[in-house]
N, C-alpha and C positions, 0 to 999 in steps of 0.2 A: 647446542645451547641457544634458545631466543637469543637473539639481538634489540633488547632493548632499545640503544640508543638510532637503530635504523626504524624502530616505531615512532620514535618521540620525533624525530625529523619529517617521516611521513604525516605521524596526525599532526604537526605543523602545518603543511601544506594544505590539510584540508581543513584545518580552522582559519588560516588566511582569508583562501577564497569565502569559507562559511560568513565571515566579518565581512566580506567585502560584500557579499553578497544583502548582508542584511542591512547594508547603509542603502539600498538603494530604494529601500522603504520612507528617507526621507525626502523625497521627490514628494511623495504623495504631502508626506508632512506640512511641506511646504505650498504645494497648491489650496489645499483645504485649509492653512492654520489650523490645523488641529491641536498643535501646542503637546506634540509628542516628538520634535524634533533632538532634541538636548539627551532624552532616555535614548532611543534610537542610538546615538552618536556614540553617548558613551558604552552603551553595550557592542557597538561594533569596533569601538577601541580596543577596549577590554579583552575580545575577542579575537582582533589580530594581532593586536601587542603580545598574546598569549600565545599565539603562531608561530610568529616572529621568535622568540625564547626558544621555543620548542623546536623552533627548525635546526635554531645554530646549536642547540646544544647536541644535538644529532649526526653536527658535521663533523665533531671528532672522529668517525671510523667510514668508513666506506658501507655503502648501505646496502644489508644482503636481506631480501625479502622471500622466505622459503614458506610453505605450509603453516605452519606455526605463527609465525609471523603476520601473513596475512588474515588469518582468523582472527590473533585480538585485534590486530588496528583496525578489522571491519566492527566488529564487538565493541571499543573503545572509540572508535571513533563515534559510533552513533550516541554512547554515551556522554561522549563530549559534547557534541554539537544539544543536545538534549540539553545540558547544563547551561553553557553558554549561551544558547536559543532561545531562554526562558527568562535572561536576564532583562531586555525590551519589557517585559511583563511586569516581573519584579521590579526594578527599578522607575518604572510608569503610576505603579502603582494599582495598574488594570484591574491585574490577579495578585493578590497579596496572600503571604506563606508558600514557600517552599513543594508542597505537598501539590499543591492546586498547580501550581507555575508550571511543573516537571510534569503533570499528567497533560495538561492542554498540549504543551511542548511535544513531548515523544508521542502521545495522538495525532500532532500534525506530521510529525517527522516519517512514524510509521504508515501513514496516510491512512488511520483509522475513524479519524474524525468524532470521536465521544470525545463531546466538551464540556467544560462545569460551566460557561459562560449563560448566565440567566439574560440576560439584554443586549445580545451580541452589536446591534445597532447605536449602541452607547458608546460603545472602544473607538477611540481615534483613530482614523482612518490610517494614519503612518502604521501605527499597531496591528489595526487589521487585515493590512495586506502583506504584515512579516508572520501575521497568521497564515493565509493564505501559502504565502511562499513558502514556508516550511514543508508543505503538503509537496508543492510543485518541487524541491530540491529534492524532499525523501521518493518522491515519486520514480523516479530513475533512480534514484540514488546517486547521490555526490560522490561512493567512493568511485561510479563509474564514469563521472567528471572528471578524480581526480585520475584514475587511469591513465585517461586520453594525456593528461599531463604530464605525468610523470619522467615520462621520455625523457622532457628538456631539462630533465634535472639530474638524468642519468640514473634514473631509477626504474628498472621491469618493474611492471601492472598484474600480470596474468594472474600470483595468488590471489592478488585484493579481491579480482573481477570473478575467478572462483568463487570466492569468499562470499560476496557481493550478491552475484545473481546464482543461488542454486538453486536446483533445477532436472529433471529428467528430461531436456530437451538437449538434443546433439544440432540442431540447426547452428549453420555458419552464416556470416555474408561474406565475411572475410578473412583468409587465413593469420591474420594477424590480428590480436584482440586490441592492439591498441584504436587501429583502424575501423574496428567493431564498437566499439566505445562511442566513437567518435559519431557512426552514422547513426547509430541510440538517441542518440542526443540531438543529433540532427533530426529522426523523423518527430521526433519529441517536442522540437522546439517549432519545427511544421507547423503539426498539428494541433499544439497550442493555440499560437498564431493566425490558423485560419478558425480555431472554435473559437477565437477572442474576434473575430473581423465578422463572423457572421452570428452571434449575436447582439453586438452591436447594432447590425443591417435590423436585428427583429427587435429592437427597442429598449436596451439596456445602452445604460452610460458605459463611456469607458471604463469607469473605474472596477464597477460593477461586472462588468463584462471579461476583463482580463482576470479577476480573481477568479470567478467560476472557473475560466477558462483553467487556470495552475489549477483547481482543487477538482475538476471534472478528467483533466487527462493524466492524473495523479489518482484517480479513481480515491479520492480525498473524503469529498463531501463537505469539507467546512465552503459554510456560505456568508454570506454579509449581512443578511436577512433574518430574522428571528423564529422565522415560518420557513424557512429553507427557502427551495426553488415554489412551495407553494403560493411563496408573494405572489410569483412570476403567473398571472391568469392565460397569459398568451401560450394556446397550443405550437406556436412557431418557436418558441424557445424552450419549450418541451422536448418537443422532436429532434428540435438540434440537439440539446443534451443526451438526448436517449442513445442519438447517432453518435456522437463523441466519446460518450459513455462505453457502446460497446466497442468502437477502436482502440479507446486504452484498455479495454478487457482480451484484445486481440495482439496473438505473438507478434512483438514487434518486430520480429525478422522477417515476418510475412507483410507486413506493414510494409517494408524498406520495398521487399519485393513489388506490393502493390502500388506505391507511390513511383514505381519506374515502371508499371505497364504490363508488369509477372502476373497477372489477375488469376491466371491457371494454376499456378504455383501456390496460391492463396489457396484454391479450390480444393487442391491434393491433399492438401493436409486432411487426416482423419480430427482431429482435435477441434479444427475453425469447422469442418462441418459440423459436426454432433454441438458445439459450443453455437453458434449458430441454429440451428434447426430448432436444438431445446428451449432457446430461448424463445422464438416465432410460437413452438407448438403448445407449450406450457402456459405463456401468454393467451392466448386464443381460447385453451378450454378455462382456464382462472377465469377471463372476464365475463366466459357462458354464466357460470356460477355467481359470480360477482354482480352481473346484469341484474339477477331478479333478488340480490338481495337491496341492493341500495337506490332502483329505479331511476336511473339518470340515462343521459343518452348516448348512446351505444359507444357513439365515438369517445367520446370523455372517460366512459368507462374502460374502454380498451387502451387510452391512452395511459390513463393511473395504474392501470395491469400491472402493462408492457413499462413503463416510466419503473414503476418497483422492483417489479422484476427484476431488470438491467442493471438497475442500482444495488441490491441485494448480491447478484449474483457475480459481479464485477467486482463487489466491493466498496463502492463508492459512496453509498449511504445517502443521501438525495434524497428528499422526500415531495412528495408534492400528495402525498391521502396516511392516513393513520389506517394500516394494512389490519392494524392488531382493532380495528371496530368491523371488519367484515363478516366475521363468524371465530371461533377458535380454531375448527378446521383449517380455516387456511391460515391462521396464524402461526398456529404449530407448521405447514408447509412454508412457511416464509421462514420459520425458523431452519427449517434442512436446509433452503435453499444457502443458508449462511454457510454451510461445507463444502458448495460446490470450489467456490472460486471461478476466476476467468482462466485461461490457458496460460500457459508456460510461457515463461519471456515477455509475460503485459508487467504493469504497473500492478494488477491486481492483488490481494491477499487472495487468503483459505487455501485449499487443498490445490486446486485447480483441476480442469477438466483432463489430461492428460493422463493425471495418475487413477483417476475413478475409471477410464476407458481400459485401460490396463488392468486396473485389477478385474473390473467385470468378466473382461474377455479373457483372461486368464479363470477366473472362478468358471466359465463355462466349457472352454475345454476341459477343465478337470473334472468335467462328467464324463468328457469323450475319453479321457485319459485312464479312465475304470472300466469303459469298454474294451481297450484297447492299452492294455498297460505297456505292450511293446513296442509300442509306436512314439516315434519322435516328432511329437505335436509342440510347436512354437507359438507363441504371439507373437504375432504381427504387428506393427505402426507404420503407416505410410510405404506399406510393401518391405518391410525391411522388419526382420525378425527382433525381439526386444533380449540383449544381452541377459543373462542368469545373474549378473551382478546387479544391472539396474531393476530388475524384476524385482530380487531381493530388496533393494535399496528400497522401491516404491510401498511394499509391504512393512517394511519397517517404519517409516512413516506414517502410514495408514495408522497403524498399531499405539505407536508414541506417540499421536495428534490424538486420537481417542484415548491414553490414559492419558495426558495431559489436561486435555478435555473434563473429564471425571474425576480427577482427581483437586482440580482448580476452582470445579463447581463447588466440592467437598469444600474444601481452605475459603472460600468466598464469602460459603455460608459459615461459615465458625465467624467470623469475620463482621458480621451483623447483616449479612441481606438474607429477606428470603428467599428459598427455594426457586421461583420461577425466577427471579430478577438474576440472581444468582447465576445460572444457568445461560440466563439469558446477556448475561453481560461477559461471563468467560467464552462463550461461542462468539459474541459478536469482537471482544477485542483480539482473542488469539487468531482470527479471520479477516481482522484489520478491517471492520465491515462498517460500525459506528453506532447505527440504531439496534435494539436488539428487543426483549420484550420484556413486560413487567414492568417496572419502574422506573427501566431504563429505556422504554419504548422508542418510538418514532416521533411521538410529540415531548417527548422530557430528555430530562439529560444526564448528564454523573454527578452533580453539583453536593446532592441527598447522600451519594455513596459517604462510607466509612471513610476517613485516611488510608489505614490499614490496608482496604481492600483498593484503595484507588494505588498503593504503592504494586501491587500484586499485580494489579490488572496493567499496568504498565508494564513491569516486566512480561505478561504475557505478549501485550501488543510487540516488543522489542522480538521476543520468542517464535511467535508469529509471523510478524515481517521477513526474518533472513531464516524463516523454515526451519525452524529447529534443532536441525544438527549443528548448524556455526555457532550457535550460544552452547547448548547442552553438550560439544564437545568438548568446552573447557570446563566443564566440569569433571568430565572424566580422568582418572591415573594416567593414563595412555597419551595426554596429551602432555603432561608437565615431565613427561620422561626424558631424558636426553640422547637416549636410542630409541 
């Protein structure tokens, strides 16, 4: 039987910290006068007053966290926080209705970054950096904050962080997940930290600087600027983002390794190679292409490439060129590039490169596997044969991410878009990507979308984000069973 009362204690806990976290938005309040202090306040009241409730009513029973359990309160909690997160908005005034609040909201949370905001430059600075930070909490995910905490309250982590980060990656750092939590966050907050110190050094205010910084290694994209990173002329804060960009698209456990000196360890990986290389070699022949159609110079062209590229292919959504005026050709390829995803264990949405490596290399033994039907031919990953269970798993994903896919464009378009935007905007939020094409492009936003379809495409983004199986298994019989 669920243990209700052991969820309502936990998503206590993570609506606290969520409150506490979003008071810290009124610092900015307060330097600028922005005159977004008072909203701020009271949504972060509201929000762990609402914790606070939720904890103690929890502490009648002893709290048992099994399967079941950690599913909805990773499912519910994001719902929560989605609710509550949106109240700074609502109550500002910013974004007014319901509809609007909850898609900007679970856009930042899901780190998808499709916003209806028409003058992003207008929102009060307090406001704009609980925008931002939204991106940078869902970015790792809070529930694997609240992990690392739960210990002191006498509570096992391990289903949340299941729940949390799935995944076909078996990499460890540490045999205890709570202590894995804990160094996530840490390269996390590293990293942040130095992509917030060094563009600074290339000519962005602080303010400025640390926001990209949450929404860059959060593989986000919301920016402060109504032209994106395009404001930004300086190729020195291009390259940083593009570099920061693809480390939040890089396994973070390879990360941990390479921040201590494991460079080789980084290397072995089959997934950072090929994640890696495609991005260098896809880059390089796009901007051949690209060269002779828009006649600019050579560098600038290879950097808006490679700048899109990374950001497409990460997830991050960054824009600095409107990709959808090069040709359609490559617009339609900007569109695939939205299923790759970055690798296993980043910050990224989509698919990731991981599971495309696998299935390829499985789809090509199964020619050898016709020659040779007797033969016991395996995939490989990093020298180590890929289990029949996760092979399975990986193809089943494949499978439900494409009728997902198809079936959402389908509901989209009933819904009042058309056909290309349509498409183009179930690809881009079930991918948690941001920009997508058609009306939803690289220079416009969701503002124009339906209600209807913006409550849809929300649910995909949420769908998206925790990969599918932790939402669409409570939908199943199988889950509300008590055996």
């Amino acid at each position: 039987m669920i243990q209700f009362l052991s969820i309502s204690r936990v998503l206590g806990v993570l609506l606290i910290i969520f409150g506490l976290m979003m008071a810290t938005s009124i610092g900015f309040s307060l330097y600028f006068n922005s005159g977004d202090i008072l909203p701020i306040l009271q949504a972060s009241g509201i929000t762990v007053s609402s914790g606070l409730l939720m904890f103690f009513i929890g502490l009648q029973r002893k709290v048992h966290i099994g399967k079941r359990e950690g599913y909805l309160i990773v499912a519910l909690g994001w719902l929560f926080m989605t609710f509550f997160g949106m109240l700074p908005f609502i109550i500002s005034g910013v974004i007014p209705g319901i509809t609007n609040a909850f898609f900007e909201t679970i856009s930042g949370l899901t780190t998808t970054g499709a916003s209806i905001l028409d003058d992003i430059e207008a929102v009060p600075k307090g406001i704009l950096f609980w925008r931002s930070l939204t991106q940078w909490i869902g970015g790792m995910g809070i529930i694997v904050l609240t992990v690392a905490l739960l210990p002191l309250l006498g509570i096992g982590g391990i289903e949340l962080f299941v729940a949390e980060v799935p995944g076909p990656t078996s990499d460890k750092i540490h045999p205890r997940i709570v202590e894995t939590a804990r160094s996530l966050w840490l390269v996390y907050v590293i990293l942040t930290g130095a992509c917030t110190g060094l563009l600074m050094i290339a000519g962005m205010s602080f303010y400025d600087a640390i926001n990209h910084a949450f929404t860059t290694m959060a593989t986000g994209g919301f920016s402060t600027k109504n032209a994106s990173i395009a404001y930004y002329t300086s190729p020195l804060i291009q390259y940083i983002l593009i570099f920061f960009m693809f480390l939040a698209g890089t396994n973070y456990n390879l990360l941990y390794f390479g921040i201590r000196g494991k460079l080789r360890t980084m290397w072995r990986s089959d997934e950072f190679k090929v994640y890696s290389l495609f991005i260098v070699g896809v880059s390089i022949i796009l901007a051949a292409f690209v060269f002779f159609i828009v006649h600019e110079p050579v560098e600038k062209v290879f950097r808006d490439v490679l700048f899109q590229v990374v950001s497409i292919i990460t997830t991050t959504g960054f824009v600095t060129a409107d990709y959808t005026q090069w040709s359609v050709a490559i617009t339609m390829f900007f569109f695939i590039l939205m299923f790759l995803g970055g690798s296993a264990g980043s910050t990224s949405g989509g698919i990731k490169f991981i599971r495309h490596i696998v299935f390829l290399k499985n789809s090509f033994l199964e020619f050898k596997r016709l020659l040779h039907p007797r033969a016991l031919i395996r995939v490989k990953i990093d020298h180590q044969i890929v289990a029949p269970r996760v092979l399975t798993h990986i193809l089943v994903f494949l499978l439900i991410y494409l009728l997902v896919f198809l079936s959402g464009s389908v509901v989209v378009a009933f819904l009042g878009m058309d056909f290309i935007s349509a498409i183009g905007a179930v690809a881009t939020c079930l991918a948690n990507v941001g920009p997508g094409i058609g009306t939803v492009g690289p220079v416009n936003n969701f503002a124009a979308v339906p209600d209807a379809a913006k409550w849809f495409l929300s649910f995909l983004m949420l769908l998206g984000r925790l990969e599918l199986f932790t939402i669409l298994l409570l939908f199943t019989p199988y889950f509300w069973k008590s055996n």
